[in-house]
C-alpha positions as CSV (number, residue, x, y, z in Angstrom):
1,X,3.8,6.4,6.4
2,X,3.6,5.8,2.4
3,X,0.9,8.6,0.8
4,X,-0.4,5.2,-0.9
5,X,0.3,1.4,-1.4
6,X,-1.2,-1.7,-2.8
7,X,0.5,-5.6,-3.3
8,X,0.0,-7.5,-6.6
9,X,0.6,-11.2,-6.7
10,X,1.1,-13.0,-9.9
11,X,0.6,-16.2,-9.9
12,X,0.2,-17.8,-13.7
13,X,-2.0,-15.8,-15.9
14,X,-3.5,-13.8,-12.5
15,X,-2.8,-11.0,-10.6
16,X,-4.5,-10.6,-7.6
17,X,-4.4,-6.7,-6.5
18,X,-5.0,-6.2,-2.6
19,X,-4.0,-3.9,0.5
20,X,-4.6,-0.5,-2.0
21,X,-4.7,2.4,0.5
22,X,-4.1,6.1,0.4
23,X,-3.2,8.4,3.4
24,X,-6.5,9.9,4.1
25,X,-4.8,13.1,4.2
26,X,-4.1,12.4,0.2
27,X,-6.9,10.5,-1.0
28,X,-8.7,12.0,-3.9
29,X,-5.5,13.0,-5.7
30,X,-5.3,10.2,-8.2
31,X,-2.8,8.3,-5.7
32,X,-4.8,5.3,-5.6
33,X,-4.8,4.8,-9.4
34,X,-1.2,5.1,-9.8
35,X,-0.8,2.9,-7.3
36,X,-2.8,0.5,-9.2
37,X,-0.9,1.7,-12.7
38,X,2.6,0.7,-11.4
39,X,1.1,-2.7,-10.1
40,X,-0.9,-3.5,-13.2
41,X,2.2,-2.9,-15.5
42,X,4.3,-5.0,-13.3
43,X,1.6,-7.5,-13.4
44,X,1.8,-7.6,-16.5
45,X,5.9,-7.8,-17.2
46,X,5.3,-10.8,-15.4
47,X,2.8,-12.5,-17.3
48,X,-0.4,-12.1,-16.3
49,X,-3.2,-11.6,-18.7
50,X,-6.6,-11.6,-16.1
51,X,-6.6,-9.8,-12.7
52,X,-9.1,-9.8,-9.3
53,X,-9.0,-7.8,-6.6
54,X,-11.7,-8.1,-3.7
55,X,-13.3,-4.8,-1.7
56,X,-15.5,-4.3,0.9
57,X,-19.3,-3.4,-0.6
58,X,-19.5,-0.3,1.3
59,X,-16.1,1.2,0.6
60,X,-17.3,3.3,-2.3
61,X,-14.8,5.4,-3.6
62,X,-12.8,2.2,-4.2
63,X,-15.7,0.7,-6.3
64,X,-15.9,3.5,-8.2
65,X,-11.7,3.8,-8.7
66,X,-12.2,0.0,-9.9
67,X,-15.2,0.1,-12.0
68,X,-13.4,3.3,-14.0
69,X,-10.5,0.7,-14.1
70,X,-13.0,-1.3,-16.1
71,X,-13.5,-4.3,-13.0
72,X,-17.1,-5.4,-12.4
73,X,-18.5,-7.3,-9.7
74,X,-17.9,-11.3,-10.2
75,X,-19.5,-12.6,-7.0
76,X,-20.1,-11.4,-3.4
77,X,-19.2,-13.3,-0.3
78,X,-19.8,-13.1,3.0
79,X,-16.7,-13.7,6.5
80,X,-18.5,-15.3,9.4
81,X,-17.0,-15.2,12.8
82,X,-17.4,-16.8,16.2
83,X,-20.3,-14.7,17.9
84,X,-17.8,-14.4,20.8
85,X,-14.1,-14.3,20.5
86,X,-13.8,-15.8,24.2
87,X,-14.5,-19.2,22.8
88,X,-17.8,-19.1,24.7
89,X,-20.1,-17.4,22.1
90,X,-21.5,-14.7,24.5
91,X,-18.6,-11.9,24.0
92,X,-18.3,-11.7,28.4
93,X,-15.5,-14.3,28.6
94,X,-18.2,-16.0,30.7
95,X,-20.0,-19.7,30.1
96,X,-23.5,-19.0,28.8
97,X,-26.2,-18.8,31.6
98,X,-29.1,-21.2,32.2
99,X,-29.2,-24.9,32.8
């Protein structure tokens, strides 16, 4: 396994930054932001002039990596899900109960 990786996708004037992840074994060693360095200057070889990236609200080393990388919170979202994945909505594979 890498120490760390990351995917930028350009796509215009964006680059959407995703998948960043360090070894835990390595983290807190700066990997992260190299990671994000090398992707940011191919980025911008490319032609891309803005950039987003989206992380998970309690992962909070990687707010603060971005927010000393000078992003800031646009919006927040929320991902739904089927309460059940067994198509039933109870989680036991089984029809509901009752009449």
């Amino acid at each position: 396994m890498p120490a760390a990786v990351g995917r930028c996708v350009v796509d215009g004037r964006w680059a959407g930054f995703s998948a960043v992840e360090t070894a835990p074994e390595l983290r807190r060693r700066g990997l992260a932001s190299r990671v994000m360095a090398a992707l940011a200057d191919r980025a911008l070889a490319e032609g891309a002039s803005a950039a987003y990236l989206q992380v998970e609200t309690d992962n909070e080393a990687a707010r603060a990596l971005y927010g000393r990388l000078g992003f800031t919170v646009h919006h927040r979202y929320h991902h739904w899900r089927a309460p059940g994945a067994d198509g039933h909505g109870t989680g036991t594979g089984r029809p509901p109960e009752g009449p």
